[in-house]
N, C-alpha and C positions, 0 to 999 in steps of 0.2 A: 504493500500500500504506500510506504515511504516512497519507493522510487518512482510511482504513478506521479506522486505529488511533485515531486520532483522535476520528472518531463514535463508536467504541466506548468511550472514554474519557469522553465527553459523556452517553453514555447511561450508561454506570455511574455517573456522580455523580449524577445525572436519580434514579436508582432509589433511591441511598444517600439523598441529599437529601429523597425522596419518605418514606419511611419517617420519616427525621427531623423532616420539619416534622407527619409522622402524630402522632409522640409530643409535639409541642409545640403543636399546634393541637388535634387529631379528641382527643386525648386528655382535657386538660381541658376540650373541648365539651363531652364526654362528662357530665361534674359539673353542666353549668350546669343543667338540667333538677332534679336532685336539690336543688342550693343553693338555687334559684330557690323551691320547695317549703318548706325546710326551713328556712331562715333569712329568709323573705319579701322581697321583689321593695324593699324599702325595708333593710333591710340588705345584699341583695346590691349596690343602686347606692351605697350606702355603703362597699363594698368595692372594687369597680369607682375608684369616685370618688380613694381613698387608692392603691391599683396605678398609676392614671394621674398623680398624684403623683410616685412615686417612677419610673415611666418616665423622663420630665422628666431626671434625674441617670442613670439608664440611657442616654440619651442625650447627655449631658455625658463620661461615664466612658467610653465608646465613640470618642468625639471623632471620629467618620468615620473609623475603623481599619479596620473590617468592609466599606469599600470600598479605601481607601488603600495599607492591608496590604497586605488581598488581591491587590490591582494590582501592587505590589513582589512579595511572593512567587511572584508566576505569572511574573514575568519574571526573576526570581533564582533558580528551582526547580531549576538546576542547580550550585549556588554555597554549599555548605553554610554554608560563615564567614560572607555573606551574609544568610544565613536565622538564623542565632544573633543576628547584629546585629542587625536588624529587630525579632527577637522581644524581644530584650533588652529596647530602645527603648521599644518599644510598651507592653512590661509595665511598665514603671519610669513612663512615662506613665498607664496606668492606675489605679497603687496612688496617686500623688498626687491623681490625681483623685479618686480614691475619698475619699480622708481630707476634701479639699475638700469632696464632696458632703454627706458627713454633716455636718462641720461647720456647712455652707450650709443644710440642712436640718434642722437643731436650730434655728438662726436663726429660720427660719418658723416651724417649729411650735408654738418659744414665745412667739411674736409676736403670735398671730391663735388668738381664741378656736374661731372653726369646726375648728383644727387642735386646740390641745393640749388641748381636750374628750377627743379621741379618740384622746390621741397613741400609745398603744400600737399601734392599725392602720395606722398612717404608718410605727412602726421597722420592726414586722414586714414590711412591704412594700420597708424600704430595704433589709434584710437581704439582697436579690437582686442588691446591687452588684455583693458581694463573690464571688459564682455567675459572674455576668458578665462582672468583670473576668480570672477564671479561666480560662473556658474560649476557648481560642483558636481559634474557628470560623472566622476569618479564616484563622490558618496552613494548615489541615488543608483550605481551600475552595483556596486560594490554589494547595499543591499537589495539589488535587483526587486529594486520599487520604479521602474522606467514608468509609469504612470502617468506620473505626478508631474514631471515636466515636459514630457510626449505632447499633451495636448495644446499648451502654451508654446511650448518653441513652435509648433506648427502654424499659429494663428502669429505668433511674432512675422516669424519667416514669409508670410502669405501679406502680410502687412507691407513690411520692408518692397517685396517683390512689384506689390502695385506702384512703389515709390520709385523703382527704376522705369516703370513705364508712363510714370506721369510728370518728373521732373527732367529722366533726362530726355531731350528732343533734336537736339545737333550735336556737331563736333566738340563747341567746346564746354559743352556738361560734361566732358569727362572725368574733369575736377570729381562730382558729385557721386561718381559711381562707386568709391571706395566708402567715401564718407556714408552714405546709404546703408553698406554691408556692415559698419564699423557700429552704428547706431545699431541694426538690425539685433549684434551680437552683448551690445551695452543694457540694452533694456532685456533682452532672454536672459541676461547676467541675472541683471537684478531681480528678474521676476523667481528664477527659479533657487537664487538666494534667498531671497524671503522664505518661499515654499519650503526650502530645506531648514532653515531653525524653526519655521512653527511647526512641521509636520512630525519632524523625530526630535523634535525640544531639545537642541542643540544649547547646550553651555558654554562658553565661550571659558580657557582658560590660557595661561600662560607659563609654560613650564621649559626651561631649556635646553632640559634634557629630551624631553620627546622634541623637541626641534631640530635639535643633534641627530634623534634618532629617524627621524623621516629624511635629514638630508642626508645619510647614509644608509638607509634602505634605498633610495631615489635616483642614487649615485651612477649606478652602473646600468640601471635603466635609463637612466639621464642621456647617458652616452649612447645606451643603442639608440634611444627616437630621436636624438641628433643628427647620429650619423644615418639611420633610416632617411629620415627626410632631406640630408643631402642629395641623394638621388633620388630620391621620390618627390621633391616639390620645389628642388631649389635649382635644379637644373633648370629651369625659366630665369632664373636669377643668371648661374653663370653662364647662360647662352644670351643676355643680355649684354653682358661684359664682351662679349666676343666679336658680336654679331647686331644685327639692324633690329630695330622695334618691328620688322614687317616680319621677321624670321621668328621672332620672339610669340609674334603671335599668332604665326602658322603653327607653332607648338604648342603654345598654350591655347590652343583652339581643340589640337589632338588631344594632347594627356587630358585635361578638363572631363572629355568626353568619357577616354577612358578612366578615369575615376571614379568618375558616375558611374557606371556599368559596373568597376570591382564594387564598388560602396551597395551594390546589390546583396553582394555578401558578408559586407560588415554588421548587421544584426544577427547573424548568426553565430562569426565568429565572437561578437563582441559579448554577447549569452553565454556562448559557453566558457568561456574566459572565466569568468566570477565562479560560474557553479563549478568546472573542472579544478581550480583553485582551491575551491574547501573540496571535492574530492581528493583527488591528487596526493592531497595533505593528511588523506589517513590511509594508503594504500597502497603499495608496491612499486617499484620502478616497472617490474617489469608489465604487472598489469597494464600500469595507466599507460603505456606505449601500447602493450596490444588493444587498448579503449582507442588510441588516437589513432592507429593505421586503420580500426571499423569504420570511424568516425569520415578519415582519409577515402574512402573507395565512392561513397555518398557526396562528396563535397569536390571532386576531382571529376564524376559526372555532371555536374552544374557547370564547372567551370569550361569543359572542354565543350559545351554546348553554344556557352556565350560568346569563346571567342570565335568559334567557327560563323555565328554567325554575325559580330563585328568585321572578320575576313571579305566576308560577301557583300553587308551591305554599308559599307564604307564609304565610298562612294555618294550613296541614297542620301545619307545620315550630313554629310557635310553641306551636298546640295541641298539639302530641307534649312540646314541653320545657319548657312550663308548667305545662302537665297542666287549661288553662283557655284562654278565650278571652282575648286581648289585644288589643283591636281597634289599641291605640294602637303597641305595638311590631309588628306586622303593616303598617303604613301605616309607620313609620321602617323594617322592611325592605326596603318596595320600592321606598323613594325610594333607599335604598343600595345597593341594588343595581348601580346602575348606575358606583359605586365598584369593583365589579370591572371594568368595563371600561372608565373613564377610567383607573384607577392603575396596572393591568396596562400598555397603553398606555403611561403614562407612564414606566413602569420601562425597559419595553424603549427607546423612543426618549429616554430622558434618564439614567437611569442607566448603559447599556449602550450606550448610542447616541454621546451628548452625552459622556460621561464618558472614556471607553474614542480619542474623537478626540479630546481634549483641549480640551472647552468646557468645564470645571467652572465658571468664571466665569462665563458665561451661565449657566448649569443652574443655579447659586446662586443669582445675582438673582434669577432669574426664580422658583424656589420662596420667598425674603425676601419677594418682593409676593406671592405668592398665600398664603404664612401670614399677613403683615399684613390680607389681606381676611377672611382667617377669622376670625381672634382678632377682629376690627369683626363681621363677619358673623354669630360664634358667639355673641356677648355679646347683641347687639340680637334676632337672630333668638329664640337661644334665652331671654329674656326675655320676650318676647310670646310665643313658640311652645311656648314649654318644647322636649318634644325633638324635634317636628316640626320646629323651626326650628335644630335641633341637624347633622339629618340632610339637613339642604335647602344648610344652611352648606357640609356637607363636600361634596355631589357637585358645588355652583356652585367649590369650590376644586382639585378636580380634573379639570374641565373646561377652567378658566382655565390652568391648569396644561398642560394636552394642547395649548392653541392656541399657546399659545409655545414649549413644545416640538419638534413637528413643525412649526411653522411655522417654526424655525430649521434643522429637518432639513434642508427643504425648499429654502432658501438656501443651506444647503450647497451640495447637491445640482448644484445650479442655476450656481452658482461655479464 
């Protein structure tokens, strides 16, 4: 009866998570088609190019909490004082980081003429710290209560989205378009802030030891979603530095897409993350690997169905949201493609897998080298290549990335 309850508990977050990543993917996909038109394909990778920017400190102000947390609070969800501490912690780490990043990023921007040319679409874009550092996606995953802020992020997001179709109208609203998304993430902050101290009567405490202790849980997590998202979102940035805003957003016109499309299976994987979490924690090595490869043969037919049909209508999908042919972002989607089913992969067997049995040390290094080959890979390629070599960088990093991954599974396994 327990584990009845249990898959019903995996599928409810599965459904609430489904929905959420609706209103933060399929939502502003929805725009790209419009923006792409209306502010032309050389201001939107101008756009593109400043977002991946400020991701960068999105990922600094996150510090691997959004795995770390969540790991603490799924194994503390019965433990309220517990869960006030953790949050305390966490958040008292996130506003300093926060204050750091802006400070760190005035630094650039009036450093380097490419930045304070433009600097107004670099604030507007960091503006999204403060959204970020708010909302505690972590706590509410952690105790897999996706509920509670499912319905609200959705109506925020649906809000914001009408706001890019009524403010921006020519070239140069393009200013508007970051600021829009920055606002969108500011007020879901705060909404689903509140939601979280009234709903699990959150205490607010201050202890500096549990401070110490989140920044050293957070540590080596820290460094894998760093170096993760060096080639998963920052490669628009260093194809930026290389290459022309029109190449920038023949790229970020591609991966965007394909993002969407992986982020089809981010409620699933992001379900069972929490719940495998407190399994995992009371159950065998080699169980939980023969639980992850059942889990693997179900989630590897999904994926090889999508990309095959990203393959074929690529093409279809660029002409719908350009409203033109692109021959060059068509060729960048279907080398990326295949990004959904090395990353997907990767998540399951290294973030879920690797993490959840206590290899974050492995899972680390091994992601440090394969964003070291990026950032080499993404400079040189995309220099010669523009964004061909943008898109060729990210799928050889997440291949490299799958062979060490399961190739450590595997050794487990094998032990």
């Amino acid at each position: 009866m327990r584990l009845s309850e249990d898959k019903k508990l995996v599928f409810k977050n599965i459904f609430f998570l489904g929905l959420m990543q609706g209103a933060n993917y399929i939502l502003p996909f929805i725009t790209i088609p419009y923006l792409v038109r209306t502010i032309g394909i050389e201001k939107y990778g101008l756009v593109a190019f400043a977002q991946s920017f400020a991701a960068y400190f999105v990922i600094f102000t996150d510090y691997g909490f959004s795995l770390s947390a969540t790991k603490l609070i799924s194994i503390n969800r019965d433990n309220p004082q517990k869960i006030s501490e953790i949050f305390s912690s966490v958040l008292f780490v996130k506003l300093v980081f926060v204050i750091f990043g802006i400070a760190l990023s005035t630094i650039i921007i009036f450093s380097f003429k490419k930045f304070y040319s433009q600097y107004e679409i670099f604030y507007f874009s960091l503006l999204v710290l403060i959204g970020q550092m708010l909302f505690p996606v972590w706590l509410f995953q952690g105790l897999e209560k996706m509920k509670y802020i499912t319905f609200i992020n959705i109506l925020i997001k649906l809000i914001f989205t009408l706001c890019i179709f009524i403010f921006i109208r020519q070239e140069k609203d393009y200013l508007y378009v970051p600021l829009i998304n920055s606002l969108g993430f500011l007020v879901g902050g705060l909404v689903a802030f509140y939601i979280a101290i009234k709903q699990f009567n959150i205490k607010f405490t201050f202890n500096l030891i549990n401070i110490k202790n989140q920044l050293i849980d957070g540590w080596h997590l820290f460094l894998a979603i760093l170096s993760t998202n060096i080639y998963r979102n920052a490669n628009t940035f260093f194809l930026g530095l290389v290459s022309t805003n029109t190449a920038v957003g023949y790229y970020a016109l591609a991966s965007k897409i394909i993002m969407s499309l992986q982020a089809l299976m981010s409620p699933i994987s992001q379900s069972l993350y929490p719940h495998l979490s407190k399994k995992y924690h009371s159950i065998s090595r080699k169980n939980a690997i023969k639980n992850l490869f059942s889990i693997a043969k179900y989630y590897g037919l999904i994926l090889f169905v999508i990309v095959f049909l990203v393959l074929i209508f690529s093409n279809f999908i660029i002409k719908i949201i350009a409203a033109k042919p692109m021959i060059e972002a068509v060729i960048d989607m279907r080398i990326l493609s295949f990004v959904i089913l090395f990353g997907s992969f990767n998540y399951l067997f290294g973030t879920i897998g690797l993490i959840n049995l206590s290899f974050e040390r492995y899972f680390t290094k091994s992601i440090v080298f394969v964003s070291i080959f990026d950032i080499i890979a993404c400079l040189t390629l995309g220099y010669f290549f523009k964004d061909l070599g943008a898109s060729i960088a990210f799928v050889a990093s997440e291949f490299f990335l799958l062979l060490l991954v399961f190739g450590k599974i595997l050794r487990i396994r094998n032990e």
